[in-house]
C-alpha positions in Angstrom: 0.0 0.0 0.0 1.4 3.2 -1.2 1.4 6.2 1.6 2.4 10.1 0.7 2.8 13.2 2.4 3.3 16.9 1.8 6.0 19.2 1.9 5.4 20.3 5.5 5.2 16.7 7.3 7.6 13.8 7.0 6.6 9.8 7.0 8.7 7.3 9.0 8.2 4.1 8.4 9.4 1.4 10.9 8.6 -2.5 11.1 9.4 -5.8 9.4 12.8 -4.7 6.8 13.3 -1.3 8.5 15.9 -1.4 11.2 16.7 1.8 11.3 13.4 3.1 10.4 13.1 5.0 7.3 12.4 8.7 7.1 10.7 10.4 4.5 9.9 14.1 4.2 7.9 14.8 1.7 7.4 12.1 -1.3 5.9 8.5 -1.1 6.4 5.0 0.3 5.2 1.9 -0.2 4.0 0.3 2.9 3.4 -4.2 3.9 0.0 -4.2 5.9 0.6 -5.8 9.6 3.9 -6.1 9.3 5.0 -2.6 8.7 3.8 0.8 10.6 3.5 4.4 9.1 4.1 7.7 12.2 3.8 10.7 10.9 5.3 14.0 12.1 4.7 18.0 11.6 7.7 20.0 9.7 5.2 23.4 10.1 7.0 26.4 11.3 5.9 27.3 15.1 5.3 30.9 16.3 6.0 31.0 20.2 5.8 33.9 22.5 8.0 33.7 24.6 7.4 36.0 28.2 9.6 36.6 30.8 8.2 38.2 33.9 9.9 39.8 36.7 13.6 38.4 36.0 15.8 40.2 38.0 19.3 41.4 36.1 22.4 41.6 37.0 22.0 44.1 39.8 19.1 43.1 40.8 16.2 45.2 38.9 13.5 42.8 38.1 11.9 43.4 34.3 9.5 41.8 32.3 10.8 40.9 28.8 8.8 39.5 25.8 10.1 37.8 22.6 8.8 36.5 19.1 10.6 33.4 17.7 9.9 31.3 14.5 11.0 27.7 14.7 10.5 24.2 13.0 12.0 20.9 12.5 14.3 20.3 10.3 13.2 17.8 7.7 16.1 18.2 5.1 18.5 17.2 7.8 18.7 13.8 8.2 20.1 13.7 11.6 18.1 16.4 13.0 15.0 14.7 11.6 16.4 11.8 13.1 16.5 13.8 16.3 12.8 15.1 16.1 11.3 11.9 15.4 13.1 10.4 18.8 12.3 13.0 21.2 8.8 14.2 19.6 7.0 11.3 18.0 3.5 11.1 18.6 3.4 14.4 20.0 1.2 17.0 18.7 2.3 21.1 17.5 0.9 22.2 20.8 3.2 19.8 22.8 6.2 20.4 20.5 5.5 23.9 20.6 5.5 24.2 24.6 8.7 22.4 24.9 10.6 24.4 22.9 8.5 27.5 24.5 10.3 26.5 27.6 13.7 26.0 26.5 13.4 29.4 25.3 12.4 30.6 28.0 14.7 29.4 30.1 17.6 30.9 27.7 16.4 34.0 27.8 15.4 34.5 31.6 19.8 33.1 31.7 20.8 35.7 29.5 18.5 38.6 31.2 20.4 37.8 34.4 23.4 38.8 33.0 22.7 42.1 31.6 21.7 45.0 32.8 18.5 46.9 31.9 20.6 49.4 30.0 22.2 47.1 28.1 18.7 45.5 27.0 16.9 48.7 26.5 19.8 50.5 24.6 20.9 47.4 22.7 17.9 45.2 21.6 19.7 43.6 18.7 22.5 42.6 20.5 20.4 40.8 23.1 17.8 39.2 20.3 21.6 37.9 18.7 22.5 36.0 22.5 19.0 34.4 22.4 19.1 33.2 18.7 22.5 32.1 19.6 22.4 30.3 22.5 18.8 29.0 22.1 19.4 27.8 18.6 22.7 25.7 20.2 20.3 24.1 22.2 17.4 23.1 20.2 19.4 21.6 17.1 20.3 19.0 19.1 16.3 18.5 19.6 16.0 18.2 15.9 14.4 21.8 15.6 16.2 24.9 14.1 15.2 28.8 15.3 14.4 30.8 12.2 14.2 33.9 14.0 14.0 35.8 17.6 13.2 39.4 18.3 12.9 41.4 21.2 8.8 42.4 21.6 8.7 44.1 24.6 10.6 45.4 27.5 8.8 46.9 30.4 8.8 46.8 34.7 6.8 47.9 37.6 9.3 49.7 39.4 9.4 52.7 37.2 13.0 52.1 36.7 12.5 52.5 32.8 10.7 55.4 33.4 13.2 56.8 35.4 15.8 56.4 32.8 13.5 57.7 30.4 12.9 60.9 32.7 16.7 61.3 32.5 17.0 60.7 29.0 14.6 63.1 28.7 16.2 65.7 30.8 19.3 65.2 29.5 18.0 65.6 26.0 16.3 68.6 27.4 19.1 70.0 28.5 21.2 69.6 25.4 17.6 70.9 22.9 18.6 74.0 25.1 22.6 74.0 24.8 21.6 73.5 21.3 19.5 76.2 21.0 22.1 78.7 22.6 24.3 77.0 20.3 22.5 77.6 17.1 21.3 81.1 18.2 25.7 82.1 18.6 26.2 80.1 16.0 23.1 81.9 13.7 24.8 85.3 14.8 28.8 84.4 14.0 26.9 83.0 10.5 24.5 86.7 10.1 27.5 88.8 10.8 30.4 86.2 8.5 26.7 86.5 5.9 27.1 90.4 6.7 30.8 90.2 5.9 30.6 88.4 3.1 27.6 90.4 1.2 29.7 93.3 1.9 32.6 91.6 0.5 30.8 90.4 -2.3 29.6 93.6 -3.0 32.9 95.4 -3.5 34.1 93.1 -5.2 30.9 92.6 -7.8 31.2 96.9 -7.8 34.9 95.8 -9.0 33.8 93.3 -11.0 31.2 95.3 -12.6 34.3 98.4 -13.0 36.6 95.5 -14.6 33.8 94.0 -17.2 33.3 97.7 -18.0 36.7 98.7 -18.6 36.6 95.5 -20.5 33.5 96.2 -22.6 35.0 99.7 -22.9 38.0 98.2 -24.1 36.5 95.2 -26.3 34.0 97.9 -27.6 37.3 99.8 -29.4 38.8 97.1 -30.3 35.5 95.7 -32.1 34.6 99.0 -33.4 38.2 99.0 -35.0 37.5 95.8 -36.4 34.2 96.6 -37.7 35.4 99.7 -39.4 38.3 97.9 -40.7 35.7 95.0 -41.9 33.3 97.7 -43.5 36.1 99.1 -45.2 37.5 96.3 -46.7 34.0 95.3 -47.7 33.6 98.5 -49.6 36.9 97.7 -51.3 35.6 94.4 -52.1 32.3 95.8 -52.7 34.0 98.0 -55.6 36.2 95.2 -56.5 33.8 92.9 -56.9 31.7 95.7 -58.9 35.5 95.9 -61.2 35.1 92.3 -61.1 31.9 92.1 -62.6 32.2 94.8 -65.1 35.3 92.8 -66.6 33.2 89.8 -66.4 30.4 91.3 -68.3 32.9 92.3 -71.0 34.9 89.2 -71.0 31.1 87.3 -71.7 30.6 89.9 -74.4 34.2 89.1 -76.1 33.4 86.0 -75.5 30.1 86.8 -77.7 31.4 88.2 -79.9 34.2 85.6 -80.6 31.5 82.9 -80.6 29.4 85.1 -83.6 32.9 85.8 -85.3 33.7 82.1 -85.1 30.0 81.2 -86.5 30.7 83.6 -89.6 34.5 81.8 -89.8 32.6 78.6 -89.8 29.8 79.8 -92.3 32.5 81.4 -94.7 34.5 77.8 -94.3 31.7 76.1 -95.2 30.9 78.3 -98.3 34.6 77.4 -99.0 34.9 74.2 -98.6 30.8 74.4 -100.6 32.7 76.1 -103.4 35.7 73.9 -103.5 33.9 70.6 -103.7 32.0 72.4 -107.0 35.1 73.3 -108.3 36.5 70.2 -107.1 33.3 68.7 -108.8 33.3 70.8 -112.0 37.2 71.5 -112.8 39.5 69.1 -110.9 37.8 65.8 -111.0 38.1 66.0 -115.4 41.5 67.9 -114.4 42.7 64.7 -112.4 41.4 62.3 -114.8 43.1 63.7 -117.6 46.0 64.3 -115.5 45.8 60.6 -114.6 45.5 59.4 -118.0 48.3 61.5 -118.9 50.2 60.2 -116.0 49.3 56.3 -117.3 50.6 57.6 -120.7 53.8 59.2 -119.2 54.3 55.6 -117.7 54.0 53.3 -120.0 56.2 55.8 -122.1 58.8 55.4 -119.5 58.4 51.3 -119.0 58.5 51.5 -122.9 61.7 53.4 -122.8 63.2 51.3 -119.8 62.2 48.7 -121.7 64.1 49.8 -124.7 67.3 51.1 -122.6 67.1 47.8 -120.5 66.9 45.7 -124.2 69.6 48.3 -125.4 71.7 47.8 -122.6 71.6 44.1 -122.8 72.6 44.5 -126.3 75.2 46.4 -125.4 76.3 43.9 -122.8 76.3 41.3 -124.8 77.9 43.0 -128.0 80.5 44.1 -125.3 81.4 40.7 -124.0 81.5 39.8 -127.5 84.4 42.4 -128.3 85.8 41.7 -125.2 86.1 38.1 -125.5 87.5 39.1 -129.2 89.9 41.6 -128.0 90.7 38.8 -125.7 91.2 36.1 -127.8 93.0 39.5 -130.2 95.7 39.8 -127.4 96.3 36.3 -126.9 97.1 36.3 -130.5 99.4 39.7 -130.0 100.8 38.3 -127.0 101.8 34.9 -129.0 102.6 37.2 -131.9 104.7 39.4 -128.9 106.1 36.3 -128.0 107.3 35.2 -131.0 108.9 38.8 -131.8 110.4 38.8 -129.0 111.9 35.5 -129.5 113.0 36.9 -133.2 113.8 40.1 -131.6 116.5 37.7 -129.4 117.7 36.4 -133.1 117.2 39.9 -135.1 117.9 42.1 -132.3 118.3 46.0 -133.9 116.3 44.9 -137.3 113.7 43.4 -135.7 113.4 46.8 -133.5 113.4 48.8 -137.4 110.8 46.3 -138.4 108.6 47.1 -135.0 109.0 51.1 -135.8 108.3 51.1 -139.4 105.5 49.0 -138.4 104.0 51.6 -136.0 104.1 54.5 -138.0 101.3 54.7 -140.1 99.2 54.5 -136.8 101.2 57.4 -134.5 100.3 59.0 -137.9 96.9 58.6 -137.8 96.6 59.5 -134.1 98.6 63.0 -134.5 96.6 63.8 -137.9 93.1 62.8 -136.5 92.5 66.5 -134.4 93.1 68.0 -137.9 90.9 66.2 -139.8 88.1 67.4 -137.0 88.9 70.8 -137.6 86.2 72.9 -139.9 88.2 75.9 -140.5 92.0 76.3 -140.5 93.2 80.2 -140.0 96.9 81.3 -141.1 98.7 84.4 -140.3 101.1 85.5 -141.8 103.6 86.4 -139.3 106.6 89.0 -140.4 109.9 89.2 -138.9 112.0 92.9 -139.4 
């Protein structure tokens, strides 16, 4: 049989196959009928209010002191829940609830005894701190763990609080009034250093106000020189700019002006180049034909007469080589014919040398007579001698 529980109880289950007994907080368990036994046990926080009443302190003024604490048992510890389920199983929140009321208790009426009633009344948080401290030392071995403890109330019939509060008070009292005297010599030094210092402060903004207007004075010049200076140069550049202009305006109406005079350049070209292609159209085309045909005619005159010098010159090449191998084989002849005179010569000797001469003559004749037979006319003078 399956058994669960919530997150603010824990299950232990004890019986046949659970030595120790198991602990469960918060989940499920699966438990044998008869043989096996379910306990469960509260994990809720506990509110307790803890009162002390008439606890004497350390010397000897008794109070009455009350406290809040927030406590449960711890179910994430093992050992703690371990703890709980020994000393509280099968008791009920109220029971658990007054024994840990009383522990409390008893902690706190230990740690009023040795303090004094200043000490609690001036120093709450220190006290509260003692309690958690030594109270929470004491129940964790219980199983249960204090959240939190603070001081409620501290009061006593004796007056003695009141008494101290009376002091308190007069002593407050009395330092409101040394306060007050305080403030008031203090509010006087402050009116007459406030006196002082508006004073001061108003010398020196009358300085301040003679400085910024020797300075405006001075800025004033200098911006009025800079002003005129800047009007004046803006005049100049005012006229310049009117220069400027004027020199622009004629410059755009040269420019005009060149623009038409190129326009009647380019018309007048046009009319010239108009009347060339006529003329070109009218007197040079039949002008270059016929100077082309001409040109054809003039060449194949002169390939005709290259021809003809190429075909003479061939002829005369070859007619040359003829005469020169003939004049060749002609002084091989002479030179054998040489030979041979010389060989008679070596047998003749001075009538072969008559023979050579006689030979000769006819032809030195014929060379010294030939410039008179190309002579047209012949002039003699007659040249007398006294």
């Amino acid at each position: 049989m399956f058994y669960t529980c919530g997150p603010n109880e824990a299950m232990v289950v004890s019986g046949f196959c659970r030595s120790p007994p198991l602990m469960i907080a918060g989940g499920r368990v699966f438990i044998i009928p008869c043989v096996q036994q379910i306990q469960r046990i509260s994990l809720n926080t506990l509110t307790l209010n803890v009162k002390s009443d008439k606890v004497y302190t350390r010397h000897g003024v008794p109070i009455s002191v009350t406290g809040i604490a927030q406590m449960k048992i711890q179910g994430q510890n093992k050992q703690m829940l371990a703890a709980a389920c020994q000393m509280f199983m099968g008791k009920s929140e109220a029971e658990i609830a007054q024994i840990a009321l009383e522990t409390l208790e008893g902690h706190q009426r230990a740690i009023i005894a040795h303090l004094t009633v200043e000490e609690i009344y001036k120093d709450r948080k220190k006290f509260s701190e003692q309690v958690f401290k030594v109270a929470s030392s004491d129940l964790v071995n219980m199983g249960i763990s204090v959240v939190s403890y603070t001081l409620k109330d501290v009061h006593d019939d004796q007056d003695y609080l009141h008494s101290l509060g009376k002091g308190r008070t007069a002593q407050v009292q009395k330092d409101a009034r040394i306060g007050e005297a305080e403030n008031k010599r203090d509010a006087v030094i402050r009116e007459a250093h406030a006196m002082q210092e508006k004073i001061s402060a108003q010398y020196k903004n009358e300085i301040d106000m003679a400085k910024a207007q020797r300075d405006y004075e001075l800025k004033k010049a200098a911006y009025d020189i800079e002003v005129n200076t800047k009007r004046a140069e803006s005049e100049m550049a005012y006229q310049l700019q009117v220069a400027k202009t004027k020199q622009c305006i004629e410059s755009e109406k040269m420019q005009v002006q060149v623009v038409e005079r190129a326009q009647q350049i380019m018309l007048q070209e046009q009319e010239i180049t108009r009347k060339e292609k006529e003329l070109e159209a009218k007197v040079k085309k039949p002008a270059e034909a016929e100077r082309y045909r001409l040109e054809k005619l003039a060449e194949a005159e002169r390939l005709k007469l290259i021809m003809e010098a190429e075909a003479e010159a061939e002829s005369i090449r070859v007619k040359g080589e003829a005469e020169a191998f003939a004049v060749e084989a002609k002084g091989r002849a002479e030179a054998e014919q040489m030979v041979k005179k010389a060989e008679a010569f070596k047998e003749y000797k001075e009538g072969a040398m008559v023979d050579m001469l006689l030979e000769k003559l006819p032809l030195m004749a014929e060379e010294i007579s030939r410039p008179l037979c190309e002579a047209k006319k012949v002039t003699m003078e007659r040249c007398w001698t006294s």
